[in-house]
TORLUMBA-423738 format. One record per residue (C-alpha): x, y, z; residue in one letter. Coordinates in pm, whole numbers, padded with zeros to 5 digits, always signed. Layout:
XYZA/...
END
This chain:
-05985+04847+06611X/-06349+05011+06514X/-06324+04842+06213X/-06258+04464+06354X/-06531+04547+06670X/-06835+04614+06360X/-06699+04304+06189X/-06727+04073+06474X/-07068+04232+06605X/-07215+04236+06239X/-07067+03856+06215X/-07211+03714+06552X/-07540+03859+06476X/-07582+03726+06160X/-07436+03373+06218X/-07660+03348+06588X/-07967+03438+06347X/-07920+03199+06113X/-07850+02915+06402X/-08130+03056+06581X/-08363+03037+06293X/-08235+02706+06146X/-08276+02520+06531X/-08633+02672+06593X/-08781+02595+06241X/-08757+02225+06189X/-08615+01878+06285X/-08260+01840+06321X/-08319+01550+06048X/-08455+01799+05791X/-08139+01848+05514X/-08244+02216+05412X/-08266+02323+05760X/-07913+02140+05811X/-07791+02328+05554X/-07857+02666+05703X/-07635+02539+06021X/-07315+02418+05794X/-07350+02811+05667X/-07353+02943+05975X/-07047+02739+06126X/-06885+02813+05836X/-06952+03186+05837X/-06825+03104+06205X/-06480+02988+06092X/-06485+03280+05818X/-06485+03512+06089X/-06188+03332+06332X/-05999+03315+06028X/-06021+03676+05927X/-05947+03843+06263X/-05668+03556+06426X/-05506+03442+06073X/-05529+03670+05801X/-05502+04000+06053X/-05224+03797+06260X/-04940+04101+06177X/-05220+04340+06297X/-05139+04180+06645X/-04740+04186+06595X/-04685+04478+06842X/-04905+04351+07066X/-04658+04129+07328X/-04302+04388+07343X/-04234+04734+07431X/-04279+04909+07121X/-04342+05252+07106X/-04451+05512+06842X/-04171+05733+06662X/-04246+05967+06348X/-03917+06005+06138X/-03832+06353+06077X/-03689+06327+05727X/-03547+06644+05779X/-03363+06583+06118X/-02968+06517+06132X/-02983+06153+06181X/-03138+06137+05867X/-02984+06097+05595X/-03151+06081+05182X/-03032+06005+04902X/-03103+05906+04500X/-03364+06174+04427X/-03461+06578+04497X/-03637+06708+04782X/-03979+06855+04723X/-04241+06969+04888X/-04394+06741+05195X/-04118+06487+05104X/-03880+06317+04904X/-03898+06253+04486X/-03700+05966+04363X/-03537+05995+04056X/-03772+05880+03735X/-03522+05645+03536X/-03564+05373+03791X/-03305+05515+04087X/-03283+05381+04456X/-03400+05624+04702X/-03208+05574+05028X/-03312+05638+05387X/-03081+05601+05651X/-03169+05676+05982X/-02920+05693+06286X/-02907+05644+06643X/-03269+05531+06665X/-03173+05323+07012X/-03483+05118+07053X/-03715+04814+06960X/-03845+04852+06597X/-04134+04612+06551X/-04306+04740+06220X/-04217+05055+05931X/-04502+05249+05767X/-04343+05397+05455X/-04584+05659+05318X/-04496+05668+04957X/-04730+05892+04707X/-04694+05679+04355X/-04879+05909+04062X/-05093+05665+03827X/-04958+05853+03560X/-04571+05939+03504X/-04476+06239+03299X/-04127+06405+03253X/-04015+06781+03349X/-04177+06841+02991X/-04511+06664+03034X/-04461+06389+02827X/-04567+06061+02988X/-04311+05837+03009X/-04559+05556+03179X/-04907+05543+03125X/-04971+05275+03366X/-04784+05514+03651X/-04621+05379+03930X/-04761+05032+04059X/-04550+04962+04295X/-04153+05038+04456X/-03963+04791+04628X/-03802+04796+04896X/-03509+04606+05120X/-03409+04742+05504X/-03061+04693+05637X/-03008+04701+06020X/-02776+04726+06262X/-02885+04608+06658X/-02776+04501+06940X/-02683+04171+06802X/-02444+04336+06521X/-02369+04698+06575X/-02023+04768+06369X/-02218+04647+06018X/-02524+04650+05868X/-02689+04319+05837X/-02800+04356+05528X/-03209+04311+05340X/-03254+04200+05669X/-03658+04255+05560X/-03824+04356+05229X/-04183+04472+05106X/-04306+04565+04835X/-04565+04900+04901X/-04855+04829+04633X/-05022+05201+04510X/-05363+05201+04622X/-05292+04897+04892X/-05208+05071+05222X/-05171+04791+05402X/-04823+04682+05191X/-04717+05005+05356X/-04665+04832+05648X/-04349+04634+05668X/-04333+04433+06000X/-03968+04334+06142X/-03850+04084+06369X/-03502+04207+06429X/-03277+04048+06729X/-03247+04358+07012X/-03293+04701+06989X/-03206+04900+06656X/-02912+05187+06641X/-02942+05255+06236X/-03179+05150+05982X/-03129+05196+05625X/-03484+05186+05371X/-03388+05102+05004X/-03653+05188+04778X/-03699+05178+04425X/-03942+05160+04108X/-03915+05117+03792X/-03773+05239+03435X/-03965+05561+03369X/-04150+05552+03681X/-04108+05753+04032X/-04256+05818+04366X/-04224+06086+04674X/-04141+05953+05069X/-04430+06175+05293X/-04254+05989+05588X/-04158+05718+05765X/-04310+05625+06107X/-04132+05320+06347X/-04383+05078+06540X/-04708+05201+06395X/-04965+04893+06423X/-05032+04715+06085X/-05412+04806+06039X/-05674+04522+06029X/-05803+04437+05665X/-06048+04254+05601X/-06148+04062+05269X/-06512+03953+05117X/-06322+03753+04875X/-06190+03509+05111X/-06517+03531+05313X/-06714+03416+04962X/-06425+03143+04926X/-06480+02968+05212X/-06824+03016+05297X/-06864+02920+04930X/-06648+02623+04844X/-06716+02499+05237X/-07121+02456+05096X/-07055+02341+04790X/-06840+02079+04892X/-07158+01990+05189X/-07376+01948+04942X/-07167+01697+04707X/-07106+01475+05001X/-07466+01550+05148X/-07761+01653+04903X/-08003+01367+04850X/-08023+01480+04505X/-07583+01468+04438X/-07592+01128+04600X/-07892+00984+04351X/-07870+00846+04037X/-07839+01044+03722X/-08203+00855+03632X/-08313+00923+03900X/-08246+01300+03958X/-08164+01409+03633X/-08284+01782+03714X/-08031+01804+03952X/-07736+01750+03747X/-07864+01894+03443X/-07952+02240+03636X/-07584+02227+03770X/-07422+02220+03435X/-07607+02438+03307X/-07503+02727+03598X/-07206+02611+03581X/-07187+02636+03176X/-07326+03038+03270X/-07038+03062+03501X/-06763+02939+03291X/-06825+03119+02991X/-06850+03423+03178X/-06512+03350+03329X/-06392+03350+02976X/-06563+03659+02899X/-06360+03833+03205X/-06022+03707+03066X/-06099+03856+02689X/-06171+04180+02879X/-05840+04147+03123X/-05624+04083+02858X/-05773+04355+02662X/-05785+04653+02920X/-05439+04496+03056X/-05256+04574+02715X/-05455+04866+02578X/-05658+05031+02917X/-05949+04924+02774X/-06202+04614+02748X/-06291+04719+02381X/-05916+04683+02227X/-05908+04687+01851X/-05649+04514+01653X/-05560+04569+01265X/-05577+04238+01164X/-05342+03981+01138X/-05274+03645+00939X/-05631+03508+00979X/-05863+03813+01035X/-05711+04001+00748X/-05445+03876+00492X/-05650+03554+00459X/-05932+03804+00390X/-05767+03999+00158X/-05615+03763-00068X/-05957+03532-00104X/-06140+03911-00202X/-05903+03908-00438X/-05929+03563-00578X/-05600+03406-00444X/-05474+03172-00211X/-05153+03348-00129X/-05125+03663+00026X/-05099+03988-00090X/-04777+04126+00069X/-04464+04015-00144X/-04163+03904-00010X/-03844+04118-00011X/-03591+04081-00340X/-03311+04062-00053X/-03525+03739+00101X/-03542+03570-00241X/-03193+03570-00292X/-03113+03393+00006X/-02957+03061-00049X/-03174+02885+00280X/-03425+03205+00384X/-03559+02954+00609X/-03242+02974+00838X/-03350+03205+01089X/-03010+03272+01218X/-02927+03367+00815X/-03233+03648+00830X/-03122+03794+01062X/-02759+03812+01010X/-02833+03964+00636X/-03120+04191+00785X/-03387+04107+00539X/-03760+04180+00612X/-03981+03893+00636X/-04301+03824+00753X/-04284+03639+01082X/-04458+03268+01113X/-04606+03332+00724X/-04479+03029+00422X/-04254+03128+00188X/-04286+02889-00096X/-04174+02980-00499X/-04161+03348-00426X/-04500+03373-00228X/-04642+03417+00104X/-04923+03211+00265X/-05013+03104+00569X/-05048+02759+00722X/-05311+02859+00932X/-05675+02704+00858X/-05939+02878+00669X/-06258+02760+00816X/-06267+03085+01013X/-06202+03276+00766X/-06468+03113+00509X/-06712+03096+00806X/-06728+03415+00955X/-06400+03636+00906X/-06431+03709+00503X/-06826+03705+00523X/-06806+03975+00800X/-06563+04193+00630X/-06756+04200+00296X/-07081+04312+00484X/-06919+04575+00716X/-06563+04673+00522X/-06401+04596+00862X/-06157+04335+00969X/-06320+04079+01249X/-06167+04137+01637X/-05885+03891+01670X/-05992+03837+02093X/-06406+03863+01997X/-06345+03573+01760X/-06113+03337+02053X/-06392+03402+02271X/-06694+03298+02039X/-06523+02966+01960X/-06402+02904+02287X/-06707+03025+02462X/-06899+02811+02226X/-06648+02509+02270X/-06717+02527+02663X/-07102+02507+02568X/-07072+02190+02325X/-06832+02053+02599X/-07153+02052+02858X/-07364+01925+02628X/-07150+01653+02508X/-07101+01575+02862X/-07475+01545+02879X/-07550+01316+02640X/-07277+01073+02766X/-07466+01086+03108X/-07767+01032+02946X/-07628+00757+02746X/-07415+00598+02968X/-07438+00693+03330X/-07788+00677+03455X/-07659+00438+03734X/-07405+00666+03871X/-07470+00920+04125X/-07480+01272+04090X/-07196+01425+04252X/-06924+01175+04070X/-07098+01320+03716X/-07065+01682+03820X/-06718+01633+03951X/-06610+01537+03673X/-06793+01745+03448X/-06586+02007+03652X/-06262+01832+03637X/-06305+01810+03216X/-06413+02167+03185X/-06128+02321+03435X/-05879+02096+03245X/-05960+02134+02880X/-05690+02359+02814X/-05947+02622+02602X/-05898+02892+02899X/-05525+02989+02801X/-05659+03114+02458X/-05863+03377+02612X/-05547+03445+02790X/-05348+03573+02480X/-05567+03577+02181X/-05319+03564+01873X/-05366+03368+01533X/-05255+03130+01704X/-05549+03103+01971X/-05782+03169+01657X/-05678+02827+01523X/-05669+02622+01851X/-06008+02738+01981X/-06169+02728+01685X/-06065+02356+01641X/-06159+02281+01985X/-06531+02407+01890X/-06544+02205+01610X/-06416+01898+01739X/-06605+01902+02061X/-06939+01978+01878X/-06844+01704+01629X/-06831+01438+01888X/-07161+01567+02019X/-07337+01524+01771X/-07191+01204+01701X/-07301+01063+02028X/-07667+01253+01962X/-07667+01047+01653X/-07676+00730+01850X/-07440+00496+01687X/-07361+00375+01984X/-07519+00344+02274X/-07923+00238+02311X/-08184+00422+02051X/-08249+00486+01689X/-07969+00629+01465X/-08049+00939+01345X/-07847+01068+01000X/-07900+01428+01067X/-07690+01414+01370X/-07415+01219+01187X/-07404+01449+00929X/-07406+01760+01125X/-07103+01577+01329X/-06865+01469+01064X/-06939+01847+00896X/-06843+01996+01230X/-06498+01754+01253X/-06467+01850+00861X/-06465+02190+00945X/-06233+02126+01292X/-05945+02018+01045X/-05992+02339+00833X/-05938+02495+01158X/-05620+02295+01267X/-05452+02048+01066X/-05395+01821+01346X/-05740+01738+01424X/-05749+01508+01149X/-05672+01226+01330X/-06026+01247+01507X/-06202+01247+01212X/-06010+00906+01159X/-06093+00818+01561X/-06453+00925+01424X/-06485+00624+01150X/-06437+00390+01479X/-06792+00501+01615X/-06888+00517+01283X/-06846+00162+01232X/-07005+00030+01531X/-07340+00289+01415X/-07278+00070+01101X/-07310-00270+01230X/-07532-00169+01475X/-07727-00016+01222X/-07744-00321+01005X/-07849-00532+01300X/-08153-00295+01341X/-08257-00315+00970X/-08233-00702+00967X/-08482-00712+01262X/-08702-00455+01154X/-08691-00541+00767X/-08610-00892+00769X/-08815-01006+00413X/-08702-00636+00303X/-08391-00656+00115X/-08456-00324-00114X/-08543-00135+00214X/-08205-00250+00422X/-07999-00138+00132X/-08156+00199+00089X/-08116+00259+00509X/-07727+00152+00456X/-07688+00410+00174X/-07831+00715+00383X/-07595+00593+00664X/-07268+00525+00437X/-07349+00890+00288X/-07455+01077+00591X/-07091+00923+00683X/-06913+01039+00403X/-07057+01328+00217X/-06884+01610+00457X/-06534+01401+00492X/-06544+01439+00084X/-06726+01810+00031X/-06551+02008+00330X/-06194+01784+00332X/-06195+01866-00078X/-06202+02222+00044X/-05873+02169+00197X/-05748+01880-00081X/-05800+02175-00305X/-05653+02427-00119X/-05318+02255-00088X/-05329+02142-00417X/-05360+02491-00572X/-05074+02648-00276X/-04821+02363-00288X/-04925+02077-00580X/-04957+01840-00323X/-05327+01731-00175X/-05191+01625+00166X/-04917+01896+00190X/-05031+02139+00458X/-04692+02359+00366X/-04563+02368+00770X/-04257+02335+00683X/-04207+02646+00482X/-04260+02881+00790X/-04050+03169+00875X/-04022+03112+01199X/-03830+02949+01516X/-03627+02679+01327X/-03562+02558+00963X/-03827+02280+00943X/-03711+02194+00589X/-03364+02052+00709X/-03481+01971+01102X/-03423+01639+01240X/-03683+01405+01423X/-03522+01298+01767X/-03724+01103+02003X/-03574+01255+02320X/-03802+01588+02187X/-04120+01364+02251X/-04009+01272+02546X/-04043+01613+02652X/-04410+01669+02562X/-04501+01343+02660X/-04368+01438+03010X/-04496+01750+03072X/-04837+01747+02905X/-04901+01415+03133X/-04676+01374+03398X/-04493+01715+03582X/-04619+01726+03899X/-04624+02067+04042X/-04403+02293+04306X/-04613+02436+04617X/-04493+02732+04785X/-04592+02950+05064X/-04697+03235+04777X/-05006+03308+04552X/-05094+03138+04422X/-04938+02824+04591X/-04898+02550+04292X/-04643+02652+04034X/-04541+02521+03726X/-04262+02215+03719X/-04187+02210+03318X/-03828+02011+03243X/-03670+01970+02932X/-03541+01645+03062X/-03215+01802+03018X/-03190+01709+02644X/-02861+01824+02441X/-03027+02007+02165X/-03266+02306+02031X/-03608+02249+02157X/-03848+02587+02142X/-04028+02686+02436X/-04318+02873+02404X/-04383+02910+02790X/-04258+02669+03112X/-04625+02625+03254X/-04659+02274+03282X/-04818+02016+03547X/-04939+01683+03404X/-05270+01632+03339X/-05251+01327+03537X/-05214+01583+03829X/-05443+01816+03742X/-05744+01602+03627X/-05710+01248+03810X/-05957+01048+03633X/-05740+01076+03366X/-05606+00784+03623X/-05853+00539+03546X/-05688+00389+03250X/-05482+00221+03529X/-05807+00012+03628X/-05852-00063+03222X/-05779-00430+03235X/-05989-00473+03523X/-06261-00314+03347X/-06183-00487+03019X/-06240-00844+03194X/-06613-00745+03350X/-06758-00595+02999X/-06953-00862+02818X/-06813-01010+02507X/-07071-00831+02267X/-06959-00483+02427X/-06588-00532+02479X/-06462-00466+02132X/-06682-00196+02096X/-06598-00026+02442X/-06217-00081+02361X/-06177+00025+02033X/-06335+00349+02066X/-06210+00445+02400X/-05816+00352+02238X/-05910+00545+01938X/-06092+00850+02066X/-05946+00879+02432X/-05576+00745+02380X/-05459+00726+02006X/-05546+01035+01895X/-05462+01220+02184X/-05134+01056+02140X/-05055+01133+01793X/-05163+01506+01883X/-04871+01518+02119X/-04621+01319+01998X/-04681+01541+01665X/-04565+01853+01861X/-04225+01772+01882X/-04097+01992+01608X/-04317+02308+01732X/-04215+02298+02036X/-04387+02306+02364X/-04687+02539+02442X/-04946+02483+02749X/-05239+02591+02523X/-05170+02274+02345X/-05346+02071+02580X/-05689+02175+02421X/-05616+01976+02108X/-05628+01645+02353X/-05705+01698+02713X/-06105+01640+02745X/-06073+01355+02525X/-05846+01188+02774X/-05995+01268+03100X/-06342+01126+02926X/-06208+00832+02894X/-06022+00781+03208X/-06337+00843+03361X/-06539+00669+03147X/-06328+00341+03309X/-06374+00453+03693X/-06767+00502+03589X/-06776+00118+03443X/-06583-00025+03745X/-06787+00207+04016X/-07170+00050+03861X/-06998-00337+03779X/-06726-00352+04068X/-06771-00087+04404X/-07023-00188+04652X/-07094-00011+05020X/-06817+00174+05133X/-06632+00103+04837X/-06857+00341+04640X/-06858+00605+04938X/-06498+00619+04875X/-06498+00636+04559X/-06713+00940+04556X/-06537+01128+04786X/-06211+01038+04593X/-06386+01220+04266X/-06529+01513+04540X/-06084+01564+04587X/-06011+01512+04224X/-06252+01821+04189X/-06106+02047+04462X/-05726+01957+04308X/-05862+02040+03957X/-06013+02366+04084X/-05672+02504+04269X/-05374+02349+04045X/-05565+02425+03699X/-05649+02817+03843X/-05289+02835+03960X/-05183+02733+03619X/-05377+02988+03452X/-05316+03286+03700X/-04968+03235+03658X/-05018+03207+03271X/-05155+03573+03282X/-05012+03851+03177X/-05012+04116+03457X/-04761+04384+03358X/-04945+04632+03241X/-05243+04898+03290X/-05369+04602+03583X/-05056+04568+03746X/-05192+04721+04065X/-05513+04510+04089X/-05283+04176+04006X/-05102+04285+04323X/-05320+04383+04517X/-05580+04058+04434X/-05253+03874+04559X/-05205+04012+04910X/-05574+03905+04972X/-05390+03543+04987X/-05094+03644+05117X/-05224+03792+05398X/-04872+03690+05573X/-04618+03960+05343X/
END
């Protein structure tokens, strides 16, 4: 109880200071000095919720006659067995055997269970070898009882734990049994390869109070930041008016997120190797792509087996593996050579350029971060310069939402997650096509102010170089030519007002535009023209369908029911919520189709659920009938072709892969943009008063949804059995403060 009595003297002087302070400085009208008071009620609640909710099982013994027993493990009630006594307690056996404890004639009320279990972080055998180098992270255990209630039988997992090494409060396992207990018997076990040694076992010890700066930070935290969406004059301006504000916010917020990222390379890293510096040796991208254009080829060095060659369909993986041939997993097999369908930008841009300066092969999760840390920064500034184009009459804290809401939702974070070839291709397409569209808007083609053809060069080179990334992407280069044709006619318009007697002028102005259009489309997309052309004899044949991998795609068959499953889950699974970290699970269906359909991974809520501006298409006819006649077209076309078309192909172009959360960052920003871009229209043409009060509040929830479903998704998307098992465990008992 020291430890709660400095807590809630430390708490009440800090939280009467700041009241004290915040009363005595200023007027009660004064929104600083208001601030300082939410802080301090919130600290307030911070410090009820700690001691009455998330220490509630400290309090379990408190009403009942309970009293204090330590188990002798020794004594003749007491019975062990599944491992070897030692000495000062009990080893379980190391190949994953139950220890049992079963303790007799105890004949009283048994309220709580302290197991005190010593759990090495390393686990060796008799010989010294280590059999686990992650140790022991945890042992499970289930308690059968016999009471009062039912004395002939046990009654059996009555209650389970699970004791987490290095988290003494999982030690504690509290028990609400029906009478007083005559036999208890403690299952407990580990893992494969992994062991422990019962110290002891003490009955109705009290649970120890815990408390947590991490849920302190979370709702001290998120309680101010939501106050000051609802309640800073500068959130509630105008963007024109208080540009600072917003701008300032990305930007921390831009700092924050890639940092994020930066913490999930270094997790994933130290998880699988014990170590934030992980090397790799290469793999389809990072080296055989490498090697073969060092040696002046397009297909890869490695050769395929004589055995593989012979087969009559080697693209049947079911006929692989039957004949046991080697093979090169996910590579193209096509007239008795490898390549790989994966895009080469990376590899022209920075993985062969590296490796011929330094003789070593690029890091495989340093390169997902650079792209995807760099696709989070374009994302902020594209955001930017759509504010600055287009929403200088909406307030503040509807912008920032849903900057948050786009960046949360983008699907870029489950790259960093597992970075494989895979992840290479996907975030460095998302880079590409998120700075294309940037610069695009930069450019202004549409939108007020001059056109500049830097910008629209430097765009379509970036979505030139997005579809040398990832095939797919393609069909925003085509979504592209829609903006590009409005910066056309716009364009023209300018040059007949501002050269009207100049015909020579106007037609040298539309050349520079037509070839700041087209020059990258033709130079960079005849990179990959050639490249298929040379691999396959076919300009527009990207060779998918030679892969060694999941299915045959040369003989698979397009069934519309597979769509249907994308379709479904990328947009519309709405999520499961249970009383466990971290609360919102995954609802992915297969619709219960009657046929093959790969499954990379079942985390899946709709991004209609996860980012709800993505909603505002619903209110698209309503907008539609309020734009003027000159913008309507414009506003239309672009918004189906960018926001809706695209994104659509993307998906419904999945169905033979498979699905795969990660994806979602091939279409996800581009939708929620555009849903949003209709609630913006409707919120400065249509919401008035209260209406607009609502409305920002409604974007303030979309925000706070986006924040716990899209973090739920992710944490449960992690991998956490490994050298972090321990800390994943332990960060989870923080939240489940009830186990």
């Amino acid at each position: 109880m020291k430890g709660l009595l400095w807590y809630t003297v430390i708490f009440a002087l800090l939280t009467g200071g700041v009241l004290l302070w915040s009363w005595a400085s200023q007027k009660k009208k004064d929104k600083a000095n208001r601030g300082w008071r939410v802080c301090a009620v919130l600290m307030m609640v911070a410090l009820i919720f700690e001691v009455f909710v998330a220490n509630f099982q400290s309090f379990h013994l408190t009403f009942g006659d309970y009293d204090v027993k330590e188990i002798d493990l020794t004594a003749e009630n007491v019975s062990l067995s599944g491992g070897t006594e030692v000495a000062g307690g009990y080893l379980s056996g190391n190949k994953g055997q139950k220890v049992t404890v079963e303790i007799k004639d105890i004949g009283q009320t048994v309220g709580t269970l302290h197991l005190k279990l010593s759990m090495p972080e390393i686990c060796m055998d008799e010989k010294g070898k280590v059999t686990s180098p992650i140790g022991t992270p945890y042992v499970d255990v289930l308690i059968d009882a016999k009471d009062v209630t039912q004395a002939a039988s046990y009654r059996s997992s009555v209650a389970n734990g699970q004791v987490i090494r290095g988290t003494e409060r999982t030690a504690y396992i509290t028990l609400d049994l029906t009478g007083d207990v005559s036999d208890l018997r403690i299952r407990m076990n580990a893992q494969t390869d992994q062991y422990f040694t019962l110290e002891g076992v003490t009955v109705n010890e009290a649970v120890p109070m815990q408390f947590s700066a991490i849920r302190l930070l979370l709702i001290v935290g998120l309680g101010m930041m939501l106050w000051a969406l609802v309640k800073l004059p500068s959130m509630l301006a105008a963007y024109g008016d208080k540009k600072t504000a917003l701008r300032a916010s990305v930007f921390l917020l831009t700092v924050i997120f890639v940092g994020v990222a930066l913490c999930m390379t270094f997790l994933y890293n130290y998880e699988k190797a014990g170590t934030v510096f992980a090397g790799d040796n290469g793999n389809q991208i990072t080296k055989e792509l490498v090697d073969a254009f060092e040696a002046g080829q397009v297909h890869l060095l490695a050769t395929p087996s004589e055995k593989l060659l012979a087969m009559e369909n080697p693209y049947d993986w079911s006929a692989r593996r039957e004949a046991g041939v080697s093979y090169l997993w996910d590579h193209l097999l096509f007239e008795g050579k490898y390549y790989s369908y994966y895009g080469i930008a990376p590899v022209i841009l920075l993985f062969l350029p590296y490796h011929m300066v330094t003789g070593e092969y690029f890091n495989t999760s340093a390169a997902v971060f650079i792209f995807g840390a760099l696709g989070i920064v374009f994302l902020s500034l594209l955001y930017l310069e759509f504010c600055e184009r287009f929403g200088k009459k909406l307030p503040n804290n509807i912008l920032l939402c849903t900057f948050v809401i786009m960046q949360l939702s983008s699907g870029v974070w489950y790259n960093f997650m597992s970075p494989l070839f895979y992840e290479i291709a996907q975030s460095s397409a998302f880079m590409f096509t998120v700075a294309g569209y940037f610069f695009l808007l930069r450019s202004g083609i549409i939108g007020e102010g001059k056109i500049k053809y830097r910008h629209i060069v430097l765009g379509t080179m970036m979505l030139s170089w997005a579809v040398l990334c990832r095939a797919t992407t393609a069909v925003y280069c085509i979504a592209a030519l829609v903006m590009l044709f409005w910066g056309f006619m716009k364009h023209r318009q300018t040059l007949g007002e501002t050269y009207p007697n100049t015909k020579k002028k106007r037609k040298t102005e539309i050349a520079k535009y037509l070839v700041s259009t087209f020059i990258c489309f033709v130079l960079i997309g005849g990179i990959q023209v050639v490249y298929n052309w040379v691999r396959f004899g076919n300009p527009l044949d990207f060779g998918i369908q030679y892969s060694l991998t999941i299915n045959d795609f040369t003989r698979s068959q397009y069934h519309t029911d597979f769509v249907m499953i994308g379709i479904y889950n990328f947009l519309f699974a709405f999520p499961i919520v249970k009383p466990a970290f971290p609360y919102v699970f995954s609802n992915f269906s297969t619709l219960d189709v009657n046929g093959y359909y790969f499954v990379a991974n079942r985390n899946a809520v709709g991004l209609f659920i996860r980012a709800l501006p993505t909603l505002g298409y619903l209110g698209a006819w309503q907008a539609f009938k309020k734009l003027e006649k000159r913008e309507r077209w414009q506003a239309v076309t672009i918004i189906l072709a960018v926001c809706i078309a695209a994104p659509a192909a993307v998906i419904f172009s999945i169905w033979e892969s498979g699905y795969g959360v990660r994806y979602c960052c091939d279409f996800a920003w581009q939708m929620i943009l555009g849903g949003a871009a209709v609630l913006f229209f409707l919120y400065v043409k249509s919401a008035e008063g209260q209406t607009r009060r609502i409305m920002q509040y409604a974007f303030v929830f979309a925000a706070v949804v986006a924040l716990f479903v899209n973090g739920a998704m992710l944490y449960d998307y992690m991998n956490k059995d490994g050298y972090l098992t321990t800390q994943f465990l332990s960060f989870e008992r923080i939240f489940d403060f009830w186990i």
